[in-house]
MARSE-831623 format. One record per residue (C-alpha): residue number from 1; residue in three letters; x, y, z. Coordinates in steps of 0.5 Angstrom, whole numbers. Layout:
<recs>
<rec num="NUM" residuo="ala" xx="X" yy="Y" zz="Z"/>
...
</recs>
This chain:
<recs>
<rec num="1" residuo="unk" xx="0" yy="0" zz="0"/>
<rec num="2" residuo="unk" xx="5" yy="5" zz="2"/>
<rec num="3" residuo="unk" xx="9" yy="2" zz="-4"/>
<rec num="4" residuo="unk" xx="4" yy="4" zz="-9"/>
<rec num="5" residuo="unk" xx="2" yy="11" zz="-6"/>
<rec num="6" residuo="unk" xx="10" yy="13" zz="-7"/>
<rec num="7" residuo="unk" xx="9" yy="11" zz="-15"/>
<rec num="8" residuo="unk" xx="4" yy="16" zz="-15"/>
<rec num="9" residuo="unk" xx="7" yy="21" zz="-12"/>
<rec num="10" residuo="unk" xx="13" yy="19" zz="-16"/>
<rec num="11" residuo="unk" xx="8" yy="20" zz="-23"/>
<rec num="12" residuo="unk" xx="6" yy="27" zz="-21"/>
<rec num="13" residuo="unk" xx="14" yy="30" zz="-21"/>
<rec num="14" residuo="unk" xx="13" yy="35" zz="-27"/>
<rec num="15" residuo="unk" xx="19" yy="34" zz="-33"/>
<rec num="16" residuo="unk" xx="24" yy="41" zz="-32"/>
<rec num="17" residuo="unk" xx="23" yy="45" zz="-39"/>
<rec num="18" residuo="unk" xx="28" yy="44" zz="-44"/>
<rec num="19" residuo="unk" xx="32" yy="49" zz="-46"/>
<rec num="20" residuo="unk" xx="29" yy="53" zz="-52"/>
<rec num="21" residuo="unk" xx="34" yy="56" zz="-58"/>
<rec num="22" residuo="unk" xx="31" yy="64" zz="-58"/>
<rec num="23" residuo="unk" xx="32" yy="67" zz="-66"/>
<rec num="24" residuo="unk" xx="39" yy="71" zz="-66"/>
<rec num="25" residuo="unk" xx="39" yy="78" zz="-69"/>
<rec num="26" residuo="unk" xx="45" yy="78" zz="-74"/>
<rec num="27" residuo="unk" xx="49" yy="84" zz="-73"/>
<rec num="28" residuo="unk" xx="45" yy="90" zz="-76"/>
<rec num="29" residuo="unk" xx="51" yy="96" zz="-75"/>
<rec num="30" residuo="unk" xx="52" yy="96" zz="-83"/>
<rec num="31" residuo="unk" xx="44" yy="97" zz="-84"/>
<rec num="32" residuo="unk" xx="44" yy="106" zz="-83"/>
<rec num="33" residuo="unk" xx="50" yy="107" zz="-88"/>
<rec num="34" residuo="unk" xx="48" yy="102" zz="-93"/>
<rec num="35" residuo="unk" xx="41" yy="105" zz="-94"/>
<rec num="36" residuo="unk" xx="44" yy="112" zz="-93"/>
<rec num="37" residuo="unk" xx="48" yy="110" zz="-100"/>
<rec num="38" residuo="unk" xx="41" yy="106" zz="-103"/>
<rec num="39" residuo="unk" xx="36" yy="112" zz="-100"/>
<rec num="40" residuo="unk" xx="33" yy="107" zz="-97"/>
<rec num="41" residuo="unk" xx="30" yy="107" zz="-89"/>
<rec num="42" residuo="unk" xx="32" yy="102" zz="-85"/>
<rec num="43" residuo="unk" xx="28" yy="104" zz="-79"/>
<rec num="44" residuo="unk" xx="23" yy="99" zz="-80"/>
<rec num="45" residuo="unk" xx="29" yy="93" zz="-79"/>
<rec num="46" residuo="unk" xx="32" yy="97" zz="-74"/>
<rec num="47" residuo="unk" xx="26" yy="97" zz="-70"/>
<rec num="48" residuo="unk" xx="24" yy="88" zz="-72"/>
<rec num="49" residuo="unk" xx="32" yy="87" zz="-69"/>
<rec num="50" residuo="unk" xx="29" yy="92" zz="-63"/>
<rec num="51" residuo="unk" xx="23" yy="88" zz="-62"/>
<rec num="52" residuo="unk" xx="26" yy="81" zz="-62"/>
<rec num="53" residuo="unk" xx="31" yy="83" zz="-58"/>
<rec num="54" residuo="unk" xx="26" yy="85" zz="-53"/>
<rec num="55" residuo="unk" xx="22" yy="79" zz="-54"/>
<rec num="56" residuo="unk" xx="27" yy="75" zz="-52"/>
<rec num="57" residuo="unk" xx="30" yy="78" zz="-46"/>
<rec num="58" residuo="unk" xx="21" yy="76" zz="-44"/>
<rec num="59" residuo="unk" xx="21" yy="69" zz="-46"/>
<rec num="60" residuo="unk" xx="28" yy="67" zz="-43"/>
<rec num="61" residuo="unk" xx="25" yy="71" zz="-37"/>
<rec num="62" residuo="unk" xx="18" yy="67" zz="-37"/>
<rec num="63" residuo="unk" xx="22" yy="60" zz="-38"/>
<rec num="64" residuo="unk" xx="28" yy="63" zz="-32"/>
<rec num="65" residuo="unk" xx="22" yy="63" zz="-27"/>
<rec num="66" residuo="unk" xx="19" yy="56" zz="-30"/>
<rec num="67" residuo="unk" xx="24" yy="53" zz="-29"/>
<rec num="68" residuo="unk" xx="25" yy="56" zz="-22"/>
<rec num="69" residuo="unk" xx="18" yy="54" zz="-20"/>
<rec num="70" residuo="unk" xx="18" yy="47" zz="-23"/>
<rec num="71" residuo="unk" xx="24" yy="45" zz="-19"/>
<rec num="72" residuo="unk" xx="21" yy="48" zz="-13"/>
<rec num="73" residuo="unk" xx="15" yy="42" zz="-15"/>
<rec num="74" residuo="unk" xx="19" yy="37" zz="-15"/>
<rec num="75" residuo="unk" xx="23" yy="38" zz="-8"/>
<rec num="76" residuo="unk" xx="17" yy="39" zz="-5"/>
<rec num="77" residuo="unk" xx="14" yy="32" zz="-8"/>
<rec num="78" residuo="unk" xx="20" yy="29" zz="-6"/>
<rec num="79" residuo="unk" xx="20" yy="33" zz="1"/>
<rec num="80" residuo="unk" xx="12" yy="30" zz="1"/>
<rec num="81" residuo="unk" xx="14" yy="23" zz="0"/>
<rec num="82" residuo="unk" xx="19" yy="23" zz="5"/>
<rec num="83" residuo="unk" xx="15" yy="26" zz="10"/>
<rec num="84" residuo="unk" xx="10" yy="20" zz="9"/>
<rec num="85" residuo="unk" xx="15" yy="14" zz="9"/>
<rec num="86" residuo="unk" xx="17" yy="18" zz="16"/>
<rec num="87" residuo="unk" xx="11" yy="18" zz="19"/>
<rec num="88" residuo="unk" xx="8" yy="11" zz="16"/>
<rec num="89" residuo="unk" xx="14" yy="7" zz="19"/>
<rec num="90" residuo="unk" xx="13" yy="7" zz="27"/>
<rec num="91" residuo="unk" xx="5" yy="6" zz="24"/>
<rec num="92" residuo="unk" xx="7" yy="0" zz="20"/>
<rec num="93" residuo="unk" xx="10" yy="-3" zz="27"/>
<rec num="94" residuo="unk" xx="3" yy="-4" zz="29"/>
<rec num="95" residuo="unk" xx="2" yy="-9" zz="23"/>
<rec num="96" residuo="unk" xx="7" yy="-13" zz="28"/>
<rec num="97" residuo="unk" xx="2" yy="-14" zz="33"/>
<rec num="98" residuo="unk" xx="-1" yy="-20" zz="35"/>
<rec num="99" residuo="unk" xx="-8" yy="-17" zz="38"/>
<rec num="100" residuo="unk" xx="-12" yy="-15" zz="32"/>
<rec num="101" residuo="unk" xx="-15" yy="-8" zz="34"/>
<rec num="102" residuo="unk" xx="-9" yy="-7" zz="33"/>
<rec num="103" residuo="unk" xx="-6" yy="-8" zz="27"/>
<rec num="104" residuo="unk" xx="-14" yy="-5" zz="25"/>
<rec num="105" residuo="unk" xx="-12" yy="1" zz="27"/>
<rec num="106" residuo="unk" xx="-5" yy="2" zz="25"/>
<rec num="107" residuo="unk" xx="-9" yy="1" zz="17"/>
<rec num="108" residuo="unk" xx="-14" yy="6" zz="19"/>
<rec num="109" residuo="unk" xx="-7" yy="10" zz="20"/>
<rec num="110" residuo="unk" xx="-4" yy="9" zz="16"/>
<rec num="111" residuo="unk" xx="-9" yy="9" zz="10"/>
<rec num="112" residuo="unk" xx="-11" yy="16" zz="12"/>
<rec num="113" residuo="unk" xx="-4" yy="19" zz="13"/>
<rec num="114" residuo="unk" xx="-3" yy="16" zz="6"/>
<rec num="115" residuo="unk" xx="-9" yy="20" zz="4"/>
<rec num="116" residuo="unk" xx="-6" yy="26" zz="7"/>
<rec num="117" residuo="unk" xx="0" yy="26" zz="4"/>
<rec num="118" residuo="unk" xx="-3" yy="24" zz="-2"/>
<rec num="119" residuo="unk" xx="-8" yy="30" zz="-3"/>
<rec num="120" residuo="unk" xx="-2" yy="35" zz="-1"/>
<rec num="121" residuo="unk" xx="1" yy="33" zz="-7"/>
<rec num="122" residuo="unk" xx="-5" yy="33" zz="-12"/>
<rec num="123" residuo="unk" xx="-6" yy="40" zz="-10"/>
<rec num="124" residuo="unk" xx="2" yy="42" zz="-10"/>
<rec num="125" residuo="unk" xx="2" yy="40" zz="-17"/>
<rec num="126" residuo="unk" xx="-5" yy="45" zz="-18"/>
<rec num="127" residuo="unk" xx="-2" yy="50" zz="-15"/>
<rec num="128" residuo="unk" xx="4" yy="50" zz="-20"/>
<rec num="129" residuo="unk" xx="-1" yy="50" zz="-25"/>
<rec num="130" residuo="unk" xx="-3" yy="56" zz="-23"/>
<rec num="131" residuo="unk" xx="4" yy="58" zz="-22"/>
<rec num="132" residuo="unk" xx="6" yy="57" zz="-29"/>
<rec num="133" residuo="unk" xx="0" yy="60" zz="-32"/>
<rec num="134" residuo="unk" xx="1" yy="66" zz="-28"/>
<rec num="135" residuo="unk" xx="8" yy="66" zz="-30"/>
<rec num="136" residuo="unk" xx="5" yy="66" zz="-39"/>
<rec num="137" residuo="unk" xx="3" yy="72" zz="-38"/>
<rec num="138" residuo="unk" xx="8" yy="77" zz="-40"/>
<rec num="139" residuo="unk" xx="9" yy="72" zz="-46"/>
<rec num="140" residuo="unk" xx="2" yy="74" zz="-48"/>
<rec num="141" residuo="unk" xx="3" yy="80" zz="-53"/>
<rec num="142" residuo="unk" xx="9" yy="77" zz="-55"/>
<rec num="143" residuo="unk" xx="5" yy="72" zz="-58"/>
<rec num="144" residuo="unk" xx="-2" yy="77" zz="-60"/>
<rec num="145" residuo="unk" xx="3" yy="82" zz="-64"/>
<rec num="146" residuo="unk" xx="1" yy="82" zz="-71"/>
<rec num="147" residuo="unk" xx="8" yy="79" zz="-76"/>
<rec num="148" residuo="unk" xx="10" yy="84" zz="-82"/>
<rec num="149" residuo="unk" xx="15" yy="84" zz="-86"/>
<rec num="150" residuo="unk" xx="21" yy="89" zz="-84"/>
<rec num="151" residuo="unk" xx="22" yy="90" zz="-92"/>
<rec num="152" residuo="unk" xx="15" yy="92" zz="-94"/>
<rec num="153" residuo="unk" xx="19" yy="100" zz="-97"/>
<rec num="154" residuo="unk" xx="24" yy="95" zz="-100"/>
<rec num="155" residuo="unk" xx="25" yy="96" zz="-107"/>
<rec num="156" residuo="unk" xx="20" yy="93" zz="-112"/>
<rec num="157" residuo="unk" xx="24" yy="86" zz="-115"/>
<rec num="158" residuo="unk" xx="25" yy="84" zz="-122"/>
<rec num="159" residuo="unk" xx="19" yy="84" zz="-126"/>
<rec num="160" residuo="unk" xx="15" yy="77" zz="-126"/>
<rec num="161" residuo="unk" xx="15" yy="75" zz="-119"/>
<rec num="162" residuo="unk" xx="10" yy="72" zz="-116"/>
<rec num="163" residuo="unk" xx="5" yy="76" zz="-111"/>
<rec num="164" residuo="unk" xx="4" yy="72" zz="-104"/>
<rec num="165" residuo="unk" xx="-3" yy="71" zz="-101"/>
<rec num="166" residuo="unk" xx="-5" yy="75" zz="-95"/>
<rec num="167" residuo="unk" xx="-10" yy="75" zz="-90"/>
<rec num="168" residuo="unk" xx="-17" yy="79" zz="-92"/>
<rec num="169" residuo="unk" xx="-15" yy="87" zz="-91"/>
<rec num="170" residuo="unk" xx="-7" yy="86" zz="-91"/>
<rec num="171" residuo="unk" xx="-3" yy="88" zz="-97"/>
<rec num="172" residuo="unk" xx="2" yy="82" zz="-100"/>
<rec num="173" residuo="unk" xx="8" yy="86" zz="-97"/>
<rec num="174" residuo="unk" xx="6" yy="87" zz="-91"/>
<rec num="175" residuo="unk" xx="2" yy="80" zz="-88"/>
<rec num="176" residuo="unk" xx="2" yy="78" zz="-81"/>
<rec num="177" residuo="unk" xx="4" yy="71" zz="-82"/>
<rec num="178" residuo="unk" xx="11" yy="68" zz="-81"/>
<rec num="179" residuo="unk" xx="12" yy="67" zz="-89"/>
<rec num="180" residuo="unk" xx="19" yy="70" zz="-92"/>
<rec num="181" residuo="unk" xx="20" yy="77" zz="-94"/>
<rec num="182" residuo="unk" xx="15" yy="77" zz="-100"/>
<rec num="183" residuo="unk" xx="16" yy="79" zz="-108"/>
<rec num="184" residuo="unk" xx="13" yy="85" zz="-111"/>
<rec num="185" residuo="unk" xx="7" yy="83" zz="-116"/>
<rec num="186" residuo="unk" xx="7" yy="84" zz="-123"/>
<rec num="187" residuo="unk" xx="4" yy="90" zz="-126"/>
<rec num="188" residuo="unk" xx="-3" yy="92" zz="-125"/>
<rec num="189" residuo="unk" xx="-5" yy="86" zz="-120"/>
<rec num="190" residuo="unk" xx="-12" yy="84" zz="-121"/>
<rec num="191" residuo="unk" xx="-16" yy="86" zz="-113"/>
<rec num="192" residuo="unk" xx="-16" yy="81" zz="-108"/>
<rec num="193" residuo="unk" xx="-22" yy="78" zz="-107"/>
<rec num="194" residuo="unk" xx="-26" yy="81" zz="-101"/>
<rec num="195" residuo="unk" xx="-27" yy="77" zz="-95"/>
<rec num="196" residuo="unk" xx="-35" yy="74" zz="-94"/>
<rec num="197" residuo="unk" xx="-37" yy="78" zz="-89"/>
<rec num="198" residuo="unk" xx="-44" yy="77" zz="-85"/>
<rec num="199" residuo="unk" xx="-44" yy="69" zz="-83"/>
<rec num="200" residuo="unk" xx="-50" yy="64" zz="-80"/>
<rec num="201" residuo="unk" xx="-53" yy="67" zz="-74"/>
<rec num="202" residuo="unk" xx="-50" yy="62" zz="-70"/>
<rec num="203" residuo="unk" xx="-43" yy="65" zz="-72"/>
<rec num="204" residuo="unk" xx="-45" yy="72" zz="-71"/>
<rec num="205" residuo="unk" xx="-49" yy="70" zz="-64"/>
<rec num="206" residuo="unk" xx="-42" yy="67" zz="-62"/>
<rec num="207" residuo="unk" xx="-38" yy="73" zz="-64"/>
<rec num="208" residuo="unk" xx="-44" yy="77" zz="-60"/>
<rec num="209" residuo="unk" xx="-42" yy="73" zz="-53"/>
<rec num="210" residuo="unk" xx="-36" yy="73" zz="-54"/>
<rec num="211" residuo="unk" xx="-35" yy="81" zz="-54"/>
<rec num="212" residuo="unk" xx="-40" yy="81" zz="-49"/>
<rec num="213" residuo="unk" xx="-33" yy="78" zz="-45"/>
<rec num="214" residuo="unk" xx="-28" yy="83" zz="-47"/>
<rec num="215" residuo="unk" xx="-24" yy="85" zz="-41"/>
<rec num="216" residuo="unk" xx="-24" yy="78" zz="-37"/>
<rec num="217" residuo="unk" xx="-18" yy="76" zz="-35"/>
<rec num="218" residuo="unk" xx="-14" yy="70" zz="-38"/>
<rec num="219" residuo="unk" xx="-15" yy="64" zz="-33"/>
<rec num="220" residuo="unk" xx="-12" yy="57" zz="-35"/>
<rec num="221" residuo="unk" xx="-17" yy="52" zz="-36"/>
<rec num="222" residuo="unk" xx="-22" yy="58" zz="-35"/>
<rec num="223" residuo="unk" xx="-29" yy="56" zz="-39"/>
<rec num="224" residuo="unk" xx="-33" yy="63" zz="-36"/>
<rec num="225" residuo="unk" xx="-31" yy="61" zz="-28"/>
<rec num="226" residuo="unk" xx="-28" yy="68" zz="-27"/>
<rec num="227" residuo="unk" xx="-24" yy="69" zz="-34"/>
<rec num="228" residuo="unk" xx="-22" yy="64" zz="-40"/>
<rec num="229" residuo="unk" xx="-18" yy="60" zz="-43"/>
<rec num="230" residuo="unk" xx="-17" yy="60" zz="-51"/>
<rec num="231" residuo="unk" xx="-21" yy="55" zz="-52"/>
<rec num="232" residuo="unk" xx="-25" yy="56" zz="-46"/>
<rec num="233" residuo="unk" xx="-27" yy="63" zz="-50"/>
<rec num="234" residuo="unk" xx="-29" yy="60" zz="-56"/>
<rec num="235" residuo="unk" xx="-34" yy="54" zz="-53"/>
<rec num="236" residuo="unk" xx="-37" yy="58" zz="-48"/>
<rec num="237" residuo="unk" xx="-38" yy="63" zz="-54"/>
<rec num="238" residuo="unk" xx="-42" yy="58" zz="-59"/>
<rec num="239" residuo="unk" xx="-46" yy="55" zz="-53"/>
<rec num="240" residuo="unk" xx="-49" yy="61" zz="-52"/>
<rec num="241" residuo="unk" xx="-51" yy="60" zz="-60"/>
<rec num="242" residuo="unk" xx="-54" yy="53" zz="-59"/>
<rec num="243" residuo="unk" xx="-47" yy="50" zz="-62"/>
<rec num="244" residuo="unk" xx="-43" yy="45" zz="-58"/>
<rec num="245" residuo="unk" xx="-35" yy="45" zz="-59"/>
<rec num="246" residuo="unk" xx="-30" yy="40" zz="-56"/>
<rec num="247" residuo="unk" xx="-26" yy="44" zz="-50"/>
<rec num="248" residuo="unk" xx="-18" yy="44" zz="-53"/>
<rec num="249" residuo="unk" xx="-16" yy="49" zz="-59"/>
<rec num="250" residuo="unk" xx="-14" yy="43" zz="-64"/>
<rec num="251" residuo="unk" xx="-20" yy="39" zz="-63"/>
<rec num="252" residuo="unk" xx="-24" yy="46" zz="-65"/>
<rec num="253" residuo="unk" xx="-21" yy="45" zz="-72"/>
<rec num="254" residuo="unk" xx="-28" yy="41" zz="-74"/>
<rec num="255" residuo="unk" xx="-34" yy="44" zz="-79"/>
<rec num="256" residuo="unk" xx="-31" yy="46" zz="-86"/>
<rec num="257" residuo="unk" xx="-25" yy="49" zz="-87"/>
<rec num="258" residuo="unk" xx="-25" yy="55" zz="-90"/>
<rec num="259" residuo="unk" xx="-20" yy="59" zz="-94"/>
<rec num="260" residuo="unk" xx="-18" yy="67" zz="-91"/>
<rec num="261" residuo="unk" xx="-22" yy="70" zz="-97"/>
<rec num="262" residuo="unk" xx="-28" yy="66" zz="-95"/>
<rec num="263" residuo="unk" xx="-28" yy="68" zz="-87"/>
<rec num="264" residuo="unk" xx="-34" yy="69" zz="-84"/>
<rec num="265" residuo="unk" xx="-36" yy="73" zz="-77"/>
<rec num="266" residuo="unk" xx="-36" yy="66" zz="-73"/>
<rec num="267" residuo="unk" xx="-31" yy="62" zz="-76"/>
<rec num="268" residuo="unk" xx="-24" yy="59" zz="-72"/>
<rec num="269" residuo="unk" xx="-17" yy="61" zz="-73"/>
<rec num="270" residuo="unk" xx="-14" yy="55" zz="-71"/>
<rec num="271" residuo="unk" xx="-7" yy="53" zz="-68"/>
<rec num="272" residuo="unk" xx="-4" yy="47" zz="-64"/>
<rec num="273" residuo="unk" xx="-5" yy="51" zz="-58"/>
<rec num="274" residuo="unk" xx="-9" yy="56" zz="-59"/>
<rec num="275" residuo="unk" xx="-16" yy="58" zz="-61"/>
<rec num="276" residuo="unk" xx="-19" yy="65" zz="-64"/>
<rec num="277" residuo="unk" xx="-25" yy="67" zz="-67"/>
<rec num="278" residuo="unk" xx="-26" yy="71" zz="-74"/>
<rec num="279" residuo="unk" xx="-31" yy="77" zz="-71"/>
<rec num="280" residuo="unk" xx="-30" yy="81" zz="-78"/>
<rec num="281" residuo="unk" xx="-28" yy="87" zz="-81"/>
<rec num="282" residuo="unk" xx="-20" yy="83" zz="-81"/>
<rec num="283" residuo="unk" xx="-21" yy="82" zz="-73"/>
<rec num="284" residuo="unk" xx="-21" yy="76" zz="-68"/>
<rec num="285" residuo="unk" xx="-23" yy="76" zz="-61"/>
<rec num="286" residuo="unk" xx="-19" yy="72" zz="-57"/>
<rec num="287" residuo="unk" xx="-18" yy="70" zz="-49"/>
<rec num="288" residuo="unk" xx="-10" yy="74" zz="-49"/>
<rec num="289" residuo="unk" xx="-10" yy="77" zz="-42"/>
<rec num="290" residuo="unk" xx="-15" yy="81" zz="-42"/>
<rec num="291" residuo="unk" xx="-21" yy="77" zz="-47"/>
<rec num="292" residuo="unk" xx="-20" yy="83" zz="-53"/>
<rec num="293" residuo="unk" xx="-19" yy="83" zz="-61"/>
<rec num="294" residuo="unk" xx="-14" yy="83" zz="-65"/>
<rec num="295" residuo="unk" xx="-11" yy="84" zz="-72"/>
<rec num="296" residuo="unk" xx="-13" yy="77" zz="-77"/>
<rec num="297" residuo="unk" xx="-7" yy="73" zz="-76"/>
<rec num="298" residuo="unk" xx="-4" yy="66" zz="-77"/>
<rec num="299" residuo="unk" xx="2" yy="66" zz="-73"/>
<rec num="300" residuo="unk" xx="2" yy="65" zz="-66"/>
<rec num="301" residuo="unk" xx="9" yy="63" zz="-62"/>
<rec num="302" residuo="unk" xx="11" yy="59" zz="-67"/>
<rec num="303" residuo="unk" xx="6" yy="55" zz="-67"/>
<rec num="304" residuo="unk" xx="2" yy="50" zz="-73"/>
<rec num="305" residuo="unk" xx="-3" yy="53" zz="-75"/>
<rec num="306" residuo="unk" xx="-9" yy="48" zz="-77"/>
<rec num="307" residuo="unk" xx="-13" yy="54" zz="-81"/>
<rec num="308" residuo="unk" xx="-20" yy="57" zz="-81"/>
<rec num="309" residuo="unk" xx="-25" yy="53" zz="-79"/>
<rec num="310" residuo="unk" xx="-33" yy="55" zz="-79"/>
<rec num="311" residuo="unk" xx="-36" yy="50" zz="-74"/>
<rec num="312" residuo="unk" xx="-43" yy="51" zz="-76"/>
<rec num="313" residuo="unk" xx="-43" yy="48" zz="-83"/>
</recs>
């Protein structure tokens, strides 16, 4: 018995983060002088390198204190185990006993002490959740900041290269995904097709419901019960609509998958780990910390994006 409430306690020990390669900026000492000979404006590339660098400096703060908290866990779930064997190893003499009400009562002890130690462990390993989510936090605009391309005053390329296709509302140059630098379009590019706005009256209630709750704050695994998660926001948002959605992000990726010219109000943009929803007008609302809209996007802290999904078709 007391062999098998150490393995649980055992199973509950968090793995320690792995260490995470951040995104070097190259050495940009070069970049003024050259566009003073180009006429060129570096500022917007000197202003990405500044961006990154900052971010930087916030995930390698976030994973310091992770880490930190994560270790802190484990010792305490050893401290915990240890505290158990302690305290059951006088009570475990009673099992030696020759009058059975004693043994009787060294198993009621020694249940209980197990029960003890047991829920201490369970709620450490939820205090840590609690930790880690305050401890995202700060990486949340890092995440909801818009991507553009720190070349869109860049020179036109040679004639014939092929544009690139943005989201509804951004030019090909200056769209927030995590593509390469884009090329400049072929003389007298036909206008890109509008986003089909309007949607079905489940999308447009969702979206409703889900503006109703702007300003909520971010809480993990939070379905309407003093904030949101990610996907929490989106299934509360729909069940208010008559629409039940899984509960994760990635298993929100269901309906019909649509392309970014075809989003209407209502339609999910869907990452492995994250979850918004299209509001229109080139917005999502999302559970970031407040719950809040955005610009259309389709990075997310390096995350796979699933695409668009329209849950009610």
């Amino acid at each position: 018995m007391l062999d098998t409430a150490l393995k649980q306690i055992a199973t509950l020990q968090p793995t320690q983060l792995p260490e995470v390669e951040l995104p070097r900026v190259p050495d940009l000492s070069a970049a003024e002088p050259l566009a003073a000979i180009a006429h060129g404006n570096p500022a917007h590339l000197l202003e990405s390198a500044q961006n990154i660098d900052l971010d930087n400096e916030t995930i390698s703060a976030a994973l310091g204190q992770a880490r930190t908290l994560v270790a802190g866990t484990i010792r305490d779930l050893v401290g915990i185990a240890t505290q158990l064997v302690r305290q059951a190893l006088p009570t475990a003499l009673g099992f030696l006993s020759l009058d059975p009400s004693s043994r009787a009562a060294a198993m009621a002890k020694l249940r209980s002490l197990i029960s003890q130690h047991l829920g201490m462990a369970t709620a450490r390993v939820q205090r840590l959740m609690g930790d880690l989510s305050a401890a995202a936090q700060s990486l949340h605009p890092v995440a909801q900041r818009p991507v553009h391309s720190a070349l869109a005053d860049a020179p036109a390329h040679p004639t014939g290269a092929q544009p690139s296709t943005g989201l509804p509302g951004q030019s090909a140059a200056g769209a927030g995904t995590d593509a390469a630098v884009q090329e400049a379009p072929s003389p007298s590019p036909e206008p890109e097709e509008a986003p089909a706005e309007g949607g079905s009256a489940a999308g447009q209630a969702a979206v409703a419901a889900a503006k109703s709750q702007m300003g909520q704050p971010y809480v993990w695994g939070g379905t309407g019960n003093g904030g949101f998660d990610c996907s929490g926001l989106t299934q509360w948002a729909y069940s208010q609509a008559g629409v039940d959605l899984p509960r994760t992000a990635d298993q929100q990726a269901i309906g019909q998958q649509v392309s970014a010219d075809q989003l209407q109000p209502g339609d999910l943009v869907v990452w492995d780990g994250h979850v918004a929803m299209y509001s229109g007008n080139g917005e999502i609302v999302e559970a970031g910390d407040p719950v809040q809209t955005n610009p259309l996007r389709t990075s997310n802290m390096g995350m796979q994006f699933k695409g668009f999904w329209r849950p009610t078709a």
